[in-house]
N, C-alpha and C positions, 0 to 999 in steps of 0.2 A: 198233468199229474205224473209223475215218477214211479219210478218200480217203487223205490222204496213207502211212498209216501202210500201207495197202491195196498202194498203189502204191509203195511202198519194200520191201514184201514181193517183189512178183512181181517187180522188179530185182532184190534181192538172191539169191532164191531160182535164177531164171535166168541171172541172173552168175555165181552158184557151180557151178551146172551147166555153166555154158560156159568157168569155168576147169580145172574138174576134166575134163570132155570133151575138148576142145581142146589142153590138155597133156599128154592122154595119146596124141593122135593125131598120129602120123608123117607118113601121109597126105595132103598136100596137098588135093588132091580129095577126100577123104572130110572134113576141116577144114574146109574152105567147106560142104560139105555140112549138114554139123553146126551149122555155125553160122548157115547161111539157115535150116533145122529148128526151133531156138533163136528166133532173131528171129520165125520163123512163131509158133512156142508164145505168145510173148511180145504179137504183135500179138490175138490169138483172145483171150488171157488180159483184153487190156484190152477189145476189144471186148462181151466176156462181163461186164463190169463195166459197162459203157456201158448192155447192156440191162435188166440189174439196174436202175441207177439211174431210168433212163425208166421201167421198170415201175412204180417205187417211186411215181416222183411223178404216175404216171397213177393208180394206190393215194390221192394221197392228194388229185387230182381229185375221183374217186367218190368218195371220202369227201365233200367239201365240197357237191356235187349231193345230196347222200344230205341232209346235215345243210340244206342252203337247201332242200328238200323239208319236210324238218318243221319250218322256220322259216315256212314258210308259211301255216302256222296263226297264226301272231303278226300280228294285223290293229294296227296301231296308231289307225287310224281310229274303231275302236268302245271308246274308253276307256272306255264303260260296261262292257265287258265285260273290260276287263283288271285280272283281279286281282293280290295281290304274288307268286303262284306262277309265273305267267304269265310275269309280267317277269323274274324270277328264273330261269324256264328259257329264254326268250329270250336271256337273257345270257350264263347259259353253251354255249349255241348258237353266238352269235356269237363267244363264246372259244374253243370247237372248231372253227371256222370259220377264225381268226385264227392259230389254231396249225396244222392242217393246210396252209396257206395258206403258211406263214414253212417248214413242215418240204418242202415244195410247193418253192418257191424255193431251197429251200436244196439240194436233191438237185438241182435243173436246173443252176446251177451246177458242183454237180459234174459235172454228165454234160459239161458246155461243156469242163471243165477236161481231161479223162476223153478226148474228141473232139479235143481241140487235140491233145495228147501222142501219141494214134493219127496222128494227120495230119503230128507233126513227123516219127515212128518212118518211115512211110511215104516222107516227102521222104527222110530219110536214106539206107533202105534202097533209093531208089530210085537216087539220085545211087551210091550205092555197087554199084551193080549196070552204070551206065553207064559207069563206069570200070574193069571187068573186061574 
């Protein structure tokens, strides 16, 4: 699943809650209530995604420390001693390195994308609470 597909879920999922909640409730005060409740679910929901991803890409950190540990047997210095196995797992070393790395970036991104969306929800919720 995708950030976006991720984050079109928990809107939609929370939208439908907050129509179906909301128009059932007469309420005024308990309406606002509901639907600050809603807005809270909705910020935790993304924030909980937030740490997911940062976990992910500190996952795929260690991985890349793990993998330059055992690239560090690859002395290029001593080409007497490099045979074609050598080099061949050198390379795919560095291909596990290249891919961790790209899978690495590519989840920080999303965590930036993930972080802004919290931050605009926040400005909203917050100008919306100054005007009550």
């Amino acid at each position: 699943m995708t950030l976006a597909q991720t984050k079109e879920e928990i809107s939609g999922a929370i939208g439908r809650m907050h129509g179906a909640v909301l128009s059932s409730a007469i309420d005024c005060e308990c309406r606002d209530r509901v639907g600050k409740a809603l807005r809270d679910l909705e910020r935790l929901e993304r924030e909980r995604i937030l740490r997911n991803l940062l976990a992910a890409a500190g996952g795929q950190r260690q991985r890349i420390e793990a993998l330059l540990e055992l690239l560090g047997d690859f002395d290029p210095n001593e080409t007497d001693a490099i045979d074609d196995g050598t080099l061949a797992e050198a390379g795919l070393l560095f291909a596990d390195i290249a891919a961790a790395a790209e899978l690495g970036s590519h989840l920080l991104r999303q965590s930036r994308q993930v972080r802004h969306s919290c931050e605009v929800m926040q400005e909203a919720t917050d100008r919306a609470a100054s005007e009550e």
